[in-house]
N, C-alpha and C positions, 0 to 999 in steps of 0.2 A: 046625410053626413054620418060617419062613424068612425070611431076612433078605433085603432089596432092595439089592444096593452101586451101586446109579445106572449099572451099565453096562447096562438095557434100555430100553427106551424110555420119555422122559419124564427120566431122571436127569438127574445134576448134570453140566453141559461143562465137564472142565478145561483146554480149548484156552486162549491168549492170545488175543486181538483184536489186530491188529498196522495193522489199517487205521489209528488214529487219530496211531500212531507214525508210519509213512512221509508220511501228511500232514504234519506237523511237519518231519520232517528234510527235505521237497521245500522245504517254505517257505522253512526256512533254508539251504537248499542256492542258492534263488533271491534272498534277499538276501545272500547272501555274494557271488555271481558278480555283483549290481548294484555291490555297495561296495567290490571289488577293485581295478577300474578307476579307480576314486576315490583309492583312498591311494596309487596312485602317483605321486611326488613327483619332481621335478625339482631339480636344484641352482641354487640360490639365487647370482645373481650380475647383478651391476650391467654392462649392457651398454654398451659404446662405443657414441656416437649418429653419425651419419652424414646429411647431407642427398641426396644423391642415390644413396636405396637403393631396394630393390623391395622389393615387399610381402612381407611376414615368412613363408616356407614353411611347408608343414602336415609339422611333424616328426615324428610319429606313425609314419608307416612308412620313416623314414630312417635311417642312424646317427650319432648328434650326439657329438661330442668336444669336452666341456665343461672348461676351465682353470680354474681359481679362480686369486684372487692370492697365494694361500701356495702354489701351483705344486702342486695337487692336482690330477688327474686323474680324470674320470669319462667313460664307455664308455657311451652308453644310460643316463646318469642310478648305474650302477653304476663306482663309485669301486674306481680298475687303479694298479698301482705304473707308473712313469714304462717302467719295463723291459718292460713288457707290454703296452704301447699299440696295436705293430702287430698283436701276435698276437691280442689282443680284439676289434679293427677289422676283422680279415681275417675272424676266425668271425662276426662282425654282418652284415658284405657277402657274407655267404655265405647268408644265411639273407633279404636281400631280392632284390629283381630290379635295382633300380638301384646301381651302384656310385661312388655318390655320397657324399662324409663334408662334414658340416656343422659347422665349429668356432664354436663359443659360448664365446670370450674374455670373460674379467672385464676391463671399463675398467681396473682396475689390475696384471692379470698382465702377467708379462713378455713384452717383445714376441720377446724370443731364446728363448722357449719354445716362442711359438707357431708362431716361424719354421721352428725345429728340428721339429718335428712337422709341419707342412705337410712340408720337406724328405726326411724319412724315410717320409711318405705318395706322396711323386714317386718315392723312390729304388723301392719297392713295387710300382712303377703305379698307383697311385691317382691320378689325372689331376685328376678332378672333385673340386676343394675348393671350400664353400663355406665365407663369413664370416656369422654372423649377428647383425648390430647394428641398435639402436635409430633409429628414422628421427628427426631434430628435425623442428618443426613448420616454420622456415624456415632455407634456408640465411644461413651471415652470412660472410663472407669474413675470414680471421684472427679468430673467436673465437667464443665459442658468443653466440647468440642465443634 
């Protein structure tokens, strides 16, 4: 009498199948990397309108220095204590090729905030300020149209 334990040929495989796993986690590996890009979210603020401005730049690979009107500060959409504006700017200009900063004022922040930070961007070198505002559809002379 002898008994068969599946270790000769024909027995039972107790390996895993693991193919059907890495398919699943690539898929989700591929929708995660689509929908990242997606939830990145921009601060929420009411722009000053302007009639003679140029077409609104592609800020994607810039760094934008965003005010809100309760004098909050955001660096690349990421929200800096007022103390750490140049230090955050200077690591974002570091990490593109142009050294260019783009401020995105709230219509109702203050204007000595945004001037104080343009100024602390000169005292730095930072040369290249940009302003980025709402174009109106016509200019009107003393008042909005």
């Amino acid at each position: 009498m002898s008994m068969d334990l599946g270790g000769a040929k024909g027995g039972v495989k107790s390996d895993i199948n693991v193919t059907p796993m890495v398919d699943v986690m690539l898929v989700l590996l591929i929708i995660m990397m689509l929908i990242a890009p997606m939830l990145q979210q921009g601060v929420d603020l009411r722009l000053p309108q302007a009639a003679n401005s140029v077409d609104k730049p592609e800020t994607s690979g810039q760094t934008v220095l965003s005010i809100t009107s309760d004098r909050r500060f955001y660096v690349n959409s990421v929200q800096v204590a007022e103390t750490e504006i140049l230090a955050r700017i200077q690591r974002a200009l570091e990490e593109t090729r142009e050294r260019i900063v783009l401020i995105k004022g709230d219509e109702d922040a203050p204007y000595g905030s945004i001037m104080t930070v343009m100024d602390e961007l000169r005292r730095v070198g930072i040369e290249d300020v940009g302003l980025i505002v709402d174009r109106r559809l016509r200019a009107g002379i003393g008042g909005d149209q």
